[in-house]
Backbone as CSV, one residue per row, in Angstrom:
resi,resn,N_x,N_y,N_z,CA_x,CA_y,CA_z,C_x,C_y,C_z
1,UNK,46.523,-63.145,136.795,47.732,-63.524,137.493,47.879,-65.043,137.564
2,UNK,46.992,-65.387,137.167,46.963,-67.285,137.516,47.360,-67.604,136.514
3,UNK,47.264,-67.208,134.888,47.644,-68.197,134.131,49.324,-67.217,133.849
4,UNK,49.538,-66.445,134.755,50.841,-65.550,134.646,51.755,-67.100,135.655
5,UNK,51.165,-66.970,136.686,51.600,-68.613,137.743,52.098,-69.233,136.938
6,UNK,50.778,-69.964,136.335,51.533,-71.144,135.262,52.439,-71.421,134.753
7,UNK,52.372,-69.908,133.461,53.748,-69.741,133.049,55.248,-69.836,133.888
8,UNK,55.187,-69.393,134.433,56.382,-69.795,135.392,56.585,-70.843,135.806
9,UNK,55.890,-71.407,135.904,56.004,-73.095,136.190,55.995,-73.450,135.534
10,UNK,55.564,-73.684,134.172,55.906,-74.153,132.848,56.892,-73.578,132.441
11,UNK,57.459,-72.588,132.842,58.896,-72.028,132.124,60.130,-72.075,133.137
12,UNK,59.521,-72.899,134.471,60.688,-72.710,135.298,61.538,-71.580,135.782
13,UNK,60.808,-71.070,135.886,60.782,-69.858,136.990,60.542,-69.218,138.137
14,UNK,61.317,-69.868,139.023,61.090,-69.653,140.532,60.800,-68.424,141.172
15,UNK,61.742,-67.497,140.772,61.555,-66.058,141.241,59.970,-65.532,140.764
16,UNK,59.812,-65.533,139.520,58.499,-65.163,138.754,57.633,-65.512,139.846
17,UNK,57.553,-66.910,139.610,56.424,-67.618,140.795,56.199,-67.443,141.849
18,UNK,57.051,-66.811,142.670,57.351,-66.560,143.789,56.681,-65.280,144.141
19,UNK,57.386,-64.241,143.493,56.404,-62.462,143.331,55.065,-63.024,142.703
20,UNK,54.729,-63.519,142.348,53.184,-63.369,141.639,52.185,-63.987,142.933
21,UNK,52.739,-65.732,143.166,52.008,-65.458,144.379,51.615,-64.567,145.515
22,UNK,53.271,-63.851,145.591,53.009,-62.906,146.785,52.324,-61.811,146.318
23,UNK,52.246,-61.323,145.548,51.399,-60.116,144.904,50.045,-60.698,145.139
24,UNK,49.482,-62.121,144.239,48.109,-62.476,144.441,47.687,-62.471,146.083
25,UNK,48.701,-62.960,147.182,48.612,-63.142,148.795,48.263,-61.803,148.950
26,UNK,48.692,-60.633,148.813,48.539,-59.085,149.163,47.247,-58.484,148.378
27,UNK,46.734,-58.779,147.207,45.506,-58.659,146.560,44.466,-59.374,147.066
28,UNK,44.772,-60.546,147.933,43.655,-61.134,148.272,43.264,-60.797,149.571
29,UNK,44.426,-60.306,150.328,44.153,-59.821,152.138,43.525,-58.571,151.729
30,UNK,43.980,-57.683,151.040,43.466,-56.625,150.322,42.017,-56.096,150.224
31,UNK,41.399,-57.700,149.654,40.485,-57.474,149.359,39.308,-58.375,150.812
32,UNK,40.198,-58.651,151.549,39.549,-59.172,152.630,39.490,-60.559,152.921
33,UNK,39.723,-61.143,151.821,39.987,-62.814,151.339,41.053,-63.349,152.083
34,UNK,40.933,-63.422,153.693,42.206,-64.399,154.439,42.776,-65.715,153.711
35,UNK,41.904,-66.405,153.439,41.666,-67.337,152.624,42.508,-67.726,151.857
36,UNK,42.040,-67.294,150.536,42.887,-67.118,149.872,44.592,-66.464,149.930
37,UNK,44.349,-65.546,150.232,45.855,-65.007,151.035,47.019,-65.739,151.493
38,UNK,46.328,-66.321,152.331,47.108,-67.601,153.671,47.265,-68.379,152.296
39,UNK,46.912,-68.900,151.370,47.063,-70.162,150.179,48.406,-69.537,149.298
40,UNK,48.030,-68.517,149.143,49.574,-67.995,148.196,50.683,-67.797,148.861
41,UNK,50.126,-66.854,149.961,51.693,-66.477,150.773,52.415,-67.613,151.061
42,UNK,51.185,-68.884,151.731,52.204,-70.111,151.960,52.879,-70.877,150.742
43,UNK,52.031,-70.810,149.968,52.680,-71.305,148.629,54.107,-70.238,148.505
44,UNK,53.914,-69.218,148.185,54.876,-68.587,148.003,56.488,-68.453,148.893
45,UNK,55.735,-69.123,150.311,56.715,-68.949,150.812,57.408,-70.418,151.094
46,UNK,56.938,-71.461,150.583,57.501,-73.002,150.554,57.976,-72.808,148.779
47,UNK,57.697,-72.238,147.768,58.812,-71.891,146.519,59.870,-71.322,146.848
48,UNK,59.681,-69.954,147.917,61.263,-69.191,148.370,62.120,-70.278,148.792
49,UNK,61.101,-70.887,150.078,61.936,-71.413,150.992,62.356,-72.911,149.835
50,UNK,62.460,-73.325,149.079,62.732,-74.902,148.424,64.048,-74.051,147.370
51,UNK,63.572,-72.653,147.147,64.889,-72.357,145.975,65.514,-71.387,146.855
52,UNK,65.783,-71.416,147.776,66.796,-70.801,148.697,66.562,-69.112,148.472
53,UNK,65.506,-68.558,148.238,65.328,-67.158,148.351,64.754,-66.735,149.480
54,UNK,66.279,-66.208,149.978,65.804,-65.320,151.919,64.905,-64.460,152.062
55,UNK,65.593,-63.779,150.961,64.502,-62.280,151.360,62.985,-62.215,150.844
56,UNK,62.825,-63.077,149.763,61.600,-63.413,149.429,60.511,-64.292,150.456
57,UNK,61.148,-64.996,151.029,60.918,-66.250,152.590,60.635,-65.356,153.550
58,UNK,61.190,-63.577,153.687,61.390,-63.048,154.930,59.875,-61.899,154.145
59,UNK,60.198,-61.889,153.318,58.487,-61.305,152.643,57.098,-61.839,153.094
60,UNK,57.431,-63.349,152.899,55.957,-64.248,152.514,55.567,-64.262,154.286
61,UNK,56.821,-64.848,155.040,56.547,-64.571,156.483,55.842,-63.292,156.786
62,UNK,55.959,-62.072,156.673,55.773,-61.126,157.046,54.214,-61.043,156.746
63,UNK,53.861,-61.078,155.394,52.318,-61.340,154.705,51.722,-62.348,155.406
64,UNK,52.290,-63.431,155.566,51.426,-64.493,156.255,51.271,-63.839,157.887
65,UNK,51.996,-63.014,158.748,51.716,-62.722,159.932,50.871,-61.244,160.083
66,UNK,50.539,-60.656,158.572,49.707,-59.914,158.650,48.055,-60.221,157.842
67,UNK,48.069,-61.531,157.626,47.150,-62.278,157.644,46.591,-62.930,158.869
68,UNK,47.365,-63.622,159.590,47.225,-63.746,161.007,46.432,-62.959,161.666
69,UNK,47.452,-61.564,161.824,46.479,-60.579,163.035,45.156,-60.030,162.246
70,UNK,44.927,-60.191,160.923,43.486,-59.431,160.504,42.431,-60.743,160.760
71,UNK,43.360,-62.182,160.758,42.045,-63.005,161.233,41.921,-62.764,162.520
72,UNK,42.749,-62.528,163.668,42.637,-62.584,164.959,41.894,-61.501,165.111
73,UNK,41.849,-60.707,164.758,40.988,-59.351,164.858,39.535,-59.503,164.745
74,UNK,39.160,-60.561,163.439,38.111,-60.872,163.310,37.659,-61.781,164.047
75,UNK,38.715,-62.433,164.571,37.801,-63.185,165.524,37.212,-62.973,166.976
76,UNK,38.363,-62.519,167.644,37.911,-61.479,168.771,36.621,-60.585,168.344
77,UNK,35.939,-59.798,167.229,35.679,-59.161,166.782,34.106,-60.076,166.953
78,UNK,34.533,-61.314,166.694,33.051,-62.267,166.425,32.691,-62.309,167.835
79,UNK,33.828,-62.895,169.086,33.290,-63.404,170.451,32.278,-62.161,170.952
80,UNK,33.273,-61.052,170.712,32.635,-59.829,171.189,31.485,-59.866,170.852
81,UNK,31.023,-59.772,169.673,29.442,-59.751,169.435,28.581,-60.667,169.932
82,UNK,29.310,-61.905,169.966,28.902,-63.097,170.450,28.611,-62.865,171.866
83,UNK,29.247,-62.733,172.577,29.438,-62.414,173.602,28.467,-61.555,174.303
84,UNK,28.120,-60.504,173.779,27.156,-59.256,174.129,25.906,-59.645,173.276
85,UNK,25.594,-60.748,172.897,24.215,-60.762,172.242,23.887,-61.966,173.393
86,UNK,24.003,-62.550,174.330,23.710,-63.005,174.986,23.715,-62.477,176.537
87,UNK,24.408,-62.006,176.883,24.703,-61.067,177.672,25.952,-61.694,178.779
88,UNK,27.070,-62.107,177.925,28.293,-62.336,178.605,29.196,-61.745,178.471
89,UNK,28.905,-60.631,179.636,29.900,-59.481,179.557,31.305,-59.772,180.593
90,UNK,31.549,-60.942,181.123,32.559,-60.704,181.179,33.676,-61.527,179.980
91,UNK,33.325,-62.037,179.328,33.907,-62.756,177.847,34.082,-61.520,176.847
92,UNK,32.849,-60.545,176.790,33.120,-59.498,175.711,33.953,-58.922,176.171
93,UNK,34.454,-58.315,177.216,35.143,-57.458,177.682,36.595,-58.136,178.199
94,UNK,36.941,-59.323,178.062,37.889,-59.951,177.819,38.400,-59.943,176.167
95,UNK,37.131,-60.106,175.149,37.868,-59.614,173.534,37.728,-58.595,173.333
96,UNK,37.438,-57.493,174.138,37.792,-56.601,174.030,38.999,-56.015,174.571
97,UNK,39.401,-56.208,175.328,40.645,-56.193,175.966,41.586,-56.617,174.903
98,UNK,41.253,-57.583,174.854,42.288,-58.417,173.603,42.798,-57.717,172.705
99,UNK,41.968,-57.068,171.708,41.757,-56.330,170.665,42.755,-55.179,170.895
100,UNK,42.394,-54.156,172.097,43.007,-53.012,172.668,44.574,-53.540,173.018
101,UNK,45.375,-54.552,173.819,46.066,-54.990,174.138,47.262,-55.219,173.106
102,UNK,46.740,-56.051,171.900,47.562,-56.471,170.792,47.490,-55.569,169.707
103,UNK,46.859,-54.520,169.373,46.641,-53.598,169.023,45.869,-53.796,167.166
104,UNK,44.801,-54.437,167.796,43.624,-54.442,166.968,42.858,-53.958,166.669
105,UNK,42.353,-52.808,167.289,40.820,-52.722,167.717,41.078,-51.546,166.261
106,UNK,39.919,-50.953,165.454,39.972,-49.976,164.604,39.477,-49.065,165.295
């Protein structure tokens, strides 16, 4: 998919560029890679947003805020452990709350 990128940018092709990042953003949350993810979707979504594509802009948003809650998940996810390996239970049970509240928890 990367040297598929290119091409589009060497051929001037906004739309192209645009779905491929977002496809690579959804393959990479996919695969667990926030990381990476958060790098395309935003890319992808500063190409929508510079060539005036809404609904593509209203895509990349959406991916980038379900990148969001799988990091927030993980992170609550860390205090908690964090939290209960020392024995600060009222902090774990505050990310835990969290988790249950925003509707994280698996």
């Amino acid at each position: 998919m990367e040297s598929a990128t290119r091409y589009a940018d060497y051929m001037d092709m906004p739309k192209l560029k645009v779905e491929l990042l977002f496809n690579r953003g959804q393959v990479a949350l996919e695969r667990g890679d926030t990381k990476a993810a958060g790098k395309c979707a935003t890319k992808a979504l500063a190409a929508a947003s510079y060539h005036g594509m809404k609904l593509r802009k209203i895509s990349a948003v959406e991916l980038l805020g379900e990148i969001i809650l799988v990091s927030a998940r993980r992170l609550f996810v860390t205090v908690q452990k964090l939290a209960e390996t020392i024995g600060y239970q009222l902090k774990g049970d505050t990310a835990h709350e969290m988790l249950l509240r925003k509707g994280l928890q698996r």
